[in-house]
C-alpha positions as CSV (number, residue, x, y, z in Angstrom):
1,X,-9.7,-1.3,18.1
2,X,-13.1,0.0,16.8
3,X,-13.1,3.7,15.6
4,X,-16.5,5.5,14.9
5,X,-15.5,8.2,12.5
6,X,-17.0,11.5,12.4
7,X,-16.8,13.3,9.0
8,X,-18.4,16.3,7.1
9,X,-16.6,15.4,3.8
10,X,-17.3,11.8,1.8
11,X,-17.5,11.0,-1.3
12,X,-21.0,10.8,-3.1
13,X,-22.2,10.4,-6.5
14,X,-22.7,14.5,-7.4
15,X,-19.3,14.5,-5.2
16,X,-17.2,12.3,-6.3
17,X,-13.5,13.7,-4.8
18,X,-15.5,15.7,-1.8
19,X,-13.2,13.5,1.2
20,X,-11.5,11.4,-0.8
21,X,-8.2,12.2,1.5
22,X,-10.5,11.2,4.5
23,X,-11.9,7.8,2.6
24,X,-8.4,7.2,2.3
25,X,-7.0,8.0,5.5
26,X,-10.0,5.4,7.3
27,X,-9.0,2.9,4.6
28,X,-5.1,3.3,5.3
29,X,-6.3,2.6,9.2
30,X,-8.7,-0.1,8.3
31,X,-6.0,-2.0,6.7
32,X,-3.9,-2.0,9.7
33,X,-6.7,-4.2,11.5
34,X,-8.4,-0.9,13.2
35,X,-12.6,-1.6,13.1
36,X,-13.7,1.5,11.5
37,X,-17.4,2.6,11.0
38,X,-18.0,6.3,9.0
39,X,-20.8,8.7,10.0
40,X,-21.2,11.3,7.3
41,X,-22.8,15.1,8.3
42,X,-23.9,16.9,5.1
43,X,-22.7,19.8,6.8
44,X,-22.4,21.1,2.7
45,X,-26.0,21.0,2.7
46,X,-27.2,23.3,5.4
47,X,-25.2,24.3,8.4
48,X,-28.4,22.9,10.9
49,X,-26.9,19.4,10.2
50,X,-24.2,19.8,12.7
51,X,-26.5,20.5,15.2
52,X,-29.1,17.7,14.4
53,X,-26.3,14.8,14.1
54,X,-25.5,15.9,17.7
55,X,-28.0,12.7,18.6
56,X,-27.0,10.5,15.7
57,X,-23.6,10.6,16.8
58,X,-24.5,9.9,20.5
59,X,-26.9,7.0,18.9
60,X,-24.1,5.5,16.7
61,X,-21.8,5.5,20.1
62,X,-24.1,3.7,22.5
63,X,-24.9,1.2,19.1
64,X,-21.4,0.5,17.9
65,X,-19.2,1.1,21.1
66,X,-16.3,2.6,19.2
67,X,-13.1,2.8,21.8
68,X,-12.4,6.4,19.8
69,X,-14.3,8.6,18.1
70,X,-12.5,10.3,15.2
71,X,-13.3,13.3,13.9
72,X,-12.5,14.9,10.9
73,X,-12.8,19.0,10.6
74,X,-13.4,21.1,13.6
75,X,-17.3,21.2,13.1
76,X,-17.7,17.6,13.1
77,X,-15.6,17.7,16.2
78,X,-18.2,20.0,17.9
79,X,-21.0,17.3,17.2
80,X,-19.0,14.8,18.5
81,X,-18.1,16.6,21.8
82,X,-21.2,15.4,23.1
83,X,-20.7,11.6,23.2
84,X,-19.0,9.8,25.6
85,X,-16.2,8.1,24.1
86,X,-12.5,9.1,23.7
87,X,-13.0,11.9,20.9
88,X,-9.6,12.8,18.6
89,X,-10.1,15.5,15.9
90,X,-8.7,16.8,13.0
91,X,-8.2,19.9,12.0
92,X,-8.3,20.6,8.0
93,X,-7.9,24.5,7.5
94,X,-10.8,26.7,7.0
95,X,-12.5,25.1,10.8
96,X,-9.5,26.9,12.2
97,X,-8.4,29.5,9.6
98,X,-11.7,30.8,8.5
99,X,-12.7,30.9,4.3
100,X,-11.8,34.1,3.0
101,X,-14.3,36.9,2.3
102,X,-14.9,38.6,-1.0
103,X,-14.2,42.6,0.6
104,X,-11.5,41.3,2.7
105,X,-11.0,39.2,6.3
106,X,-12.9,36.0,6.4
107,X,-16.5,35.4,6.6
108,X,-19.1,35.5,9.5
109,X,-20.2,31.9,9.0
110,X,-16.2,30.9,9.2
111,X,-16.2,33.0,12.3
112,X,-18.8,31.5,14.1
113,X,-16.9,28.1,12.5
114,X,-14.0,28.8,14.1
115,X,-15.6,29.3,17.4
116,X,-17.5,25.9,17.7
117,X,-14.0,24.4,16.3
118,X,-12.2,25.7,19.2
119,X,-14.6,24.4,21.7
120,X,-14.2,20.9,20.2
121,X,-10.7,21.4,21.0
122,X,-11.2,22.0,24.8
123,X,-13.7,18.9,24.6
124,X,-11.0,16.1,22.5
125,X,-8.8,13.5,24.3
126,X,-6.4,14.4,21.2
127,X,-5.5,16.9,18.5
128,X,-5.0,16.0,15.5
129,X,-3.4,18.7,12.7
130,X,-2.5,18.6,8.8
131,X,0.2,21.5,9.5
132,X,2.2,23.4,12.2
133,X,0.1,26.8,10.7
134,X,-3.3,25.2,12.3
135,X,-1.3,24.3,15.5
136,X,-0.5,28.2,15.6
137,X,-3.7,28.7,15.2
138,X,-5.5,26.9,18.4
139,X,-6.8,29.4,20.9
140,X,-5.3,28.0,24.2
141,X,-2.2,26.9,25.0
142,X,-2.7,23.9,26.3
143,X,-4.3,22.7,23.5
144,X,-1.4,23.5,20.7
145,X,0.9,22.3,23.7
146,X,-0.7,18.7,23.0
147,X,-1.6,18.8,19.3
148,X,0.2,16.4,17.3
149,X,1.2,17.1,13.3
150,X,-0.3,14.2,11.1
151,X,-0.5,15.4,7.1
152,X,-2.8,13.1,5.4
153,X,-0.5,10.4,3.4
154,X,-1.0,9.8,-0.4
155,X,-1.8,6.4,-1.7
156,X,1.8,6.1,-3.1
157,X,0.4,2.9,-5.1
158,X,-1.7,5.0,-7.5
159,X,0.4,8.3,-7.3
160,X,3.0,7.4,-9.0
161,X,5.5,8.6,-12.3
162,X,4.4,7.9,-15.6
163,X,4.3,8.5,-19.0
164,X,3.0,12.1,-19.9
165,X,2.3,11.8,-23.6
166,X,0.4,8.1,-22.5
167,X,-1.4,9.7,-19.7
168,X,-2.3,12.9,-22.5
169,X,-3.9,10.4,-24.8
170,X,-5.5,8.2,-22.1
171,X,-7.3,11.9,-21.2
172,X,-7.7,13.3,-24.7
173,X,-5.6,16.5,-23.9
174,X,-2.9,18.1,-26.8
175,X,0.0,16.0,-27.0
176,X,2.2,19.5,-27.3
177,X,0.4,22.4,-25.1
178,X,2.3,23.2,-22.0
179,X,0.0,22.4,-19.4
180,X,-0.2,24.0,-16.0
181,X,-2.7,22.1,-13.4
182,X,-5.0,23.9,-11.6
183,X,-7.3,21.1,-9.9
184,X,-9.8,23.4,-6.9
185,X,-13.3,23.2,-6.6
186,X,-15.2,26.0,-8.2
187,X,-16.8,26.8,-4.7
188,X,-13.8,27.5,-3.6
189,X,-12.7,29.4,-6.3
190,X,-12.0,32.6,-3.6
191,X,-10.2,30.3,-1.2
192,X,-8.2,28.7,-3.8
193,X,-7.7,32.5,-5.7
194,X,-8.9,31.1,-9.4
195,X,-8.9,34.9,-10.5
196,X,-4.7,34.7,-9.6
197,X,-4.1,31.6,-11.3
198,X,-5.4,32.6,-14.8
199,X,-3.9,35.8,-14.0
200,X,-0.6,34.3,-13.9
201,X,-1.0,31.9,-16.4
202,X,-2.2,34.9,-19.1
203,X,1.1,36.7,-18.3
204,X,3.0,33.8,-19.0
205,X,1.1,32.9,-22.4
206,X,2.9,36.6,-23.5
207,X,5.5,34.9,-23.8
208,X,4.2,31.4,-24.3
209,X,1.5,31.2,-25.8
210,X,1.3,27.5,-25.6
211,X,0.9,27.6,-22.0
212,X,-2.5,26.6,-20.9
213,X,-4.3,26.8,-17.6
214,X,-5.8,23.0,-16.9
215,X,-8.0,23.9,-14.7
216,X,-9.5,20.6,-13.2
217,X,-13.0,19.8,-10.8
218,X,-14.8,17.4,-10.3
219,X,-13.2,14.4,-12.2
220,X,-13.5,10.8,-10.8
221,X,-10.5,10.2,-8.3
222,X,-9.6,7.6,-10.3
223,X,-8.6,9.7,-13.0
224,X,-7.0,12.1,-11.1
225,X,-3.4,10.3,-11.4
226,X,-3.2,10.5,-14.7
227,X,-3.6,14.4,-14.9
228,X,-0.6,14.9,-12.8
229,X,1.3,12.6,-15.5
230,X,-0.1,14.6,-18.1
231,X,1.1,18.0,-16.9
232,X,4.0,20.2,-17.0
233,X,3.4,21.5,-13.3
234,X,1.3,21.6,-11.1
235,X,-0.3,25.5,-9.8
236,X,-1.3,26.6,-6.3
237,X,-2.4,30.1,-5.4
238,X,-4.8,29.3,-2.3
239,X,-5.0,32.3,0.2
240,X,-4.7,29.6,2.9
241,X,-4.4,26.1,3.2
242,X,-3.1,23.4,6.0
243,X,-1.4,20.7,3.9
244,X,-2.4,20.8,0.2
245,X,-3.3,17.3,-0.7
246,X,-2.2,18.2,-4.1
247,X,1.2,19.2,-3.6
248,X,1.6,16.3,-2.4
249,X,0.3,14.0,-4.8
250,X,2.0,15.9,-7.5
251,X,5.1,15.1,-5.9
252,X,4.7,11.5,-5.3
253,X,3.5,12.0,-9.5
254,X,7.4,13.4,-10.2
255,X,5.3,16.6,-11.4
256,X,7.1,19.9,-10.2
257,X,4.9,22.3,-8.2
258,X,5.0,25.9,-8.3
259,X,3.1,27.7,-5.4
260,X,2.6,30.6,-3.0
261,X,4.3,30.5,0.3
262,X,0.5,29.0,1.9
263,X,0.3,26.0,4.4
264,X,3.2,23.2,5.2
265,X,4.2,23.8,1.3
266,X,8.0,24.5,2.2
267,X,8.4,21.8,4.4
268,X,7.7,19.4,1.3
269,X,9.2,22.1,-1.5
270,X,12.3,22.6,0.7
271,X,13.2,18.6,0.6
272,X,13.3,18.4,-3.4
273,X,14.3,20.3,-6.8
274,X,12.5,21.7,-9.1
275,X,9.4,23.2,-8.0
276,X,9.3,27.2,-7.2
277,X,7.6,29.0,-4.4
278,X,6.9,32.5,-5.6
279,X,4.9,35.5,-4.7
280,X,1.4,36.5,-4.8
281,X,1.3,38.2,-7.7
282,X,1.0,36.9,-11.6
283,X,4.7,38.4,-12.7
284,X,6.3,36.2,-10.1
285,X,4.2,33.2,-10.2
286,X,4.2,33.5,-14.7
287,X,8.6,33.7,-14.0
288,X,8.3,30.7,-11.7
289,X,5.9,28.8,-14.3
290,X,8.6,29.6,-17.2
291,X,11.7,28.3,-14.9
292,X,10.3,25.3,-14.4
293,X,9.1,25.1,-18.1
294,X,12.8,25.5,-19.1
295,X,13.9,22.8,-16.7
296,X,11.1,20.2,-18.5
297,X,12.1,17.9,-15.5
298,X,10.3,15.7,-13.0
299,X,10.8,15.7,-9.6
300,X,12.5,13.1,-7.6
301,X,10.4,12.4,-4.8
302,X,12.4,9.7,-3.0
303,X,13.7,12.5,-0.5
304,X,9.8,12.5,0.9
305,X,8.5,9.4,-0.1
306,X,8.1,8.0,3.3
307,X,7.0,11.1,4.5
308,X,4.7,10.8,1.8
309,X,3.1,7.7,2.1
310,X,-0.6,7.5,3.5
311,X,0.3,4.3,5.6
312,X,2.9,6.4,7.5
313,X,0.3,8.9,8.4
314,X,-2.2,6.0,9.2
315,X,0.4,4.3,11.9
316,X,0.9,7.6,13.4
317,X,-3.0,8.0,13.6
318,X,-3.0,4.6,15.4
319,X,-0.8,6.1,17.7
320,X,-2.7,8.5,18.9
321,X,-5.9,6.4,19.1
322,X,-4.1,3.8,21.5
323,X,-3.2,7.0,23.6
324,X,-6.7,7.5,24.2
325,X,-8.2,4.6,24.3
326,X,-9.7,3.8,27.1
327,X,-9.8,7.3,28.8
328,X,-12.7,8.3,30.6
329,X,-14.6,11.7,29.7
């Protein structure tokens, strides 16, 4: 099986977590013997780039002879619904939920986003979705009749329990501040409602003033485990989401998460004990914070381990690959 896949998100030197749960999904599928090749858009970089990889993409095909194309977000899928192969894609969030706007609604660009997104879905051999929320969320259907749900997995090997106060000193944080986790991207900082987050988090510090808002960006993945060990809980406020990578990697991490009611989060949160899923609004989400401050208890993940595990999602994305294969567009 050789798989050409499409993405708009890879890791890069002044990006150094941009698509890391896409690098890991192809490596999870490489190791099961699948041939895969990566084409990167830098759609980040200027919209045009979707439209002039339209010919790369049909280059790399005729070059490489994939027997799937695989693409990852719903504007890659639109440059990839001009090659010939079998094409499967992913949907993320914003390609079918649209990035919020600051008055309100969601953007123009997200609009027009949304509408090339949907027209790769009437082009793929198969749908591939983080959550049941983006399923909802396809125009026709016909197309959420045959979309399959596929979180991405966590690299259960490096997400993992540990030590806090080793993991504090090993990152050079307090050894005694209550830490709350806020890892998001600052240019995503509407989407991922930073302003609601400190809100909360300054509630809570009147009456715990140790409380502390860890707000995290930009770090090299491979520190990233440790600040889930280091933490108290993990925070999540987004306005929208699919599946939240982070939830569950803070799960697999034994760190309890407290969240809005966003994305697939109850169908983990509703498996284990000891995270919180509260309102919008800072006096709920500071309460939550506190219960689960009180508790000072990891979570045991075992209920969703296997659920969990990236290699489950991976065998599940071979799956839908071998459906395809071979079918003529």
């Amino acid at each position: 099986m050789r798989v050409l896949a499409v993405t708009n998100m890879w890791p890069r030197p002044d990006r150094p977590a941009f698509g890391t749960f896409v690098q890991s999904q192809m490596e999870s599928v490489r190791s099961l013997g699948v041939d895969v090749h990566i084409h990167v858009i830098p759609g980040d970089r200027g919209a045009a780039a979707y439209a002039t990889h339209v010919p790369q993409v049909r280059s790399a095909v005729r070059r490489l002879r994939p027997h799937v194309v695989h693409a990852h977000f719903g504007l890659s899928g639109w440059t990839s619904r001009w090659q010939p192969a079998p094409l499967v894609v992913s949907y993320c969030g914003d390609d079918l939920l649209g990035a919020p706007a600051p008055g309100g609604g969601i953007t123009a660009k997200s609009r027009l986003a949304i509408r090339m997104s949907l027209q790769a879905a009437r082009r793929a051999d198969a749908i591939v979705c983080k959550s049941r929320n983006l399923v909802a969320a396809l125009e026709r259907e016909m197309d959420r009749h045959r979309a399959v749900v596929i979180p991405n997995g966590v690299d259960t090997a490096r997400f993992r329990p540990g030590v806090r106060a080793a993991a504090r000193h090993r990152l050079g944080l307090p050894p005694r501040t209550r830490l709350i986790l806020f890892p998001h991207d600052p240019a995503q900082a509407l989407q991922k409602r930073f302003d609601l987050a400190a809100a909360a988090v300054a509630e809570l510090q009147k009456t715990r003033p140790e409380a502390t808002l860890l707000h995290v960006s930009g770090v090299p993945p491979v520190e990233m485990p440790d600040y889930y060990r280091a933490a108290d809980c993990l925070l999540l406020t987004s306005r929208t989401e699919g599946s939240p990578n982070v939830v569950k990697e803070a799960l697999a991490s034994g760190l309890p998460v407290v969240t809005v009611d966003v994305g697939d989060v109850r169908y983990w949160l509703d498996r284990v004990t000891g995270c919180e899923i509260a309102a919008a609004e800072p006096a709920a989400i500071a309460a939550a914070i506190g219960r689960v401050l009180d508790r000072d208890a990891a979570v045991d993940p075992s209920p969703v381990m296997p659920d969990l595990d990236r290699m489950t999602a991976a065998k599940k994305l071979l799956g839908v690959y071998e459906s395809v294969k071979g079918r003529k567009r």
